[in-house]
N, C-alpha and C positions, 0 to 999 in steps of 0.2 A: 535696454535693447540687446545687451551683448549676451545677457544671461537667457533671453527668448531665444536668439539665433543658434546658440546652442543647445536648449533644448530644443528645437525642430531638428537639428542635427542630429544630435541621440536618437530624437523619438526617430528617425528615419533608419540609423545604422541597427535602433534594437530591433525592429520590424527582422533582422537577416540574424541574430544570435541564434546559433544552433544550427545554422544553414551555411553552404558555402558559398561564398559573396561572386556574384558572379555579373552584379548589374553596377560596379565602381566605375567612377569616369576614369578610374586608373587603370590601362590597359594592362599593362604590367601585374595588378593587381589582381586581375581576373586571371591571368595566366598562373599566376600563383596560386589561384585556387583557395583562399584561405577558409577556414570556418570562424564564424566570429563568437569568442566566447563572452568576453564583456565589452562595453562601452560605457565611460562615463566621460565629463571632460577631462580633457589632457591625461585619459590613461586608456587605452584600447589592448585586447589581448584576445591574439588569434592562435589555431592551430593548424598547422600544414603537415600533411602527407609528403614526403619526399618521392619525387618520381625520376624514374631514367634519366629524361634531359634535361632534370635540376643538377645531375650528379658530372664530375669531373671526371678520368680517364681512371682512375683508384677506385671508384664506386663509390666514392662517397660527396656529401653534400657541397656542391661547387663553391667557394668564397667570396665570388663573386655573387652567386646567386643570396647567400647568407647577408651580406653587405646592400645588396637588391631590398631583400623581407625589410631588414632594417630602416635603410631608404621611406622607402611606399609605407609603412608605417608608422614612421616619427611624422609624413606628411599627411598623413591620415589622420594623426592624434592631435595637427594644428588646427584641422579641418572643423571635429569636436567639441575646439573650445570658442565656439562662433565669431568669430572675429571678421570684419567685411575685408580687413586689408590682404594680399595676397603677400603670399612667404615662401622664398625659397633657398634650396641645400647649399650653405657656404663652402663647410667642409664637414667631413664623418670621420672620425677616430674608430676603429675599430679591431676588438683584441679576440681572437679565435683561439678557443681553449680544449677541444673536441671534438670528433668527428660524428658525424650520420648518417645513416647508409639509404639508400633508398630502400622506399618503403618504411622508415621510421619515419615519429610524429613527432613534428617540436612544435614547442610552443613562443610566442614571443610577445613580451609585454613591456609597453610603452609606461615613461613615464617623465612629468615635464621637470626637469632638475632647475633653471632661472627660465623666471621670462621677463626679460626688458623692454624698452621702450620701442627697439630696434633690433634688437637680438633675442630670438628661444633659444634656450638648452636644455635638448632631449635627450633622455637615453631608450638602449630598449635592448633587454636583453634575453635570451633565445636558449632555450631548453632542450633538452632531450627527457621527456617525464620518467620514459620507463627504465633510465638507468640513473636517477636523480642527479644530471650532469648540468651544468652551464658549460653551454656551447661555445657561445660569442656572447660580448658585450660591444655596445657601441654606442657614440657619443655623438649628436649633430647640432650644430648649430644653424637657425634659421633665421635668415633678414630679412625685415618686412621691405617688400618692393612696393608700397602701396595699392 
């Protein structure tokens, strides 16, 4: 049943690959605006446009906001792999290595590093393509709350 619930899940998130997701229960998520380029389980990978009020007082991409994408997409990518029990963010690690300006595209790809009985461990790490940069990495851990 785990392997069905996650395929309804794909087959729903592939219906938006190529499109900008704008119908997630994640508010946050639509506000980000993402385009979705793959989904499979436990691996999701979107692209964002940076805009004005993503950006910090420097013009460039806020770290907060980056720590956000990360966020909304390690819980996206729990979403994926069907699971009925609900999971949420214990703590996120994350390491910033580059800047982006608005109006630049990253990219950010999810991936499940352990999944335990009681604990995921995901990372997801976040690109700038058109200057072959890793941005940010980052690391979350999720606990199933049943």
């Amino acid at each position: 049943m785990e392997e069905s619930l996650s395929e309804q899940r794909l087959a729903f998130l592939r219906q938006s690959v190529g499109k900008v997701m704008t119908n997630s229960p994640s508010n946050y998520m639509n506000w980000l605006a993402p385009v979705l380029v793959k989904a499979e389980s436990g691996v999701l990978v979107c692209r964002y446009t940076i805009r004005k009020e993503m950006t910090n007082p420097y013009q460039i991409l806020h770290g907060g906001v980056t720590a956000g994408i990360i966020d909304d997409l390690i819980g996206a990518t729990v979403y994926t792999m069907g699971m009925n029990d609900r999971y949420t963010t214990v703590n996120n690690y994350i390491d910033y290595f580059a800047p982006a300006a608005e109006g630049d595209e990253i990219v950010a790809e999810t991936a499940v590093v352990k999944r335990g009985r009681t604990i995921l461990n995901l990372q997801c790490e976040v690109f700038l393509p058109s200057r072959k940069r890793l941005i940010a990495k980052g690391y979350s851990n999720m606990l199933n709350i049943g």
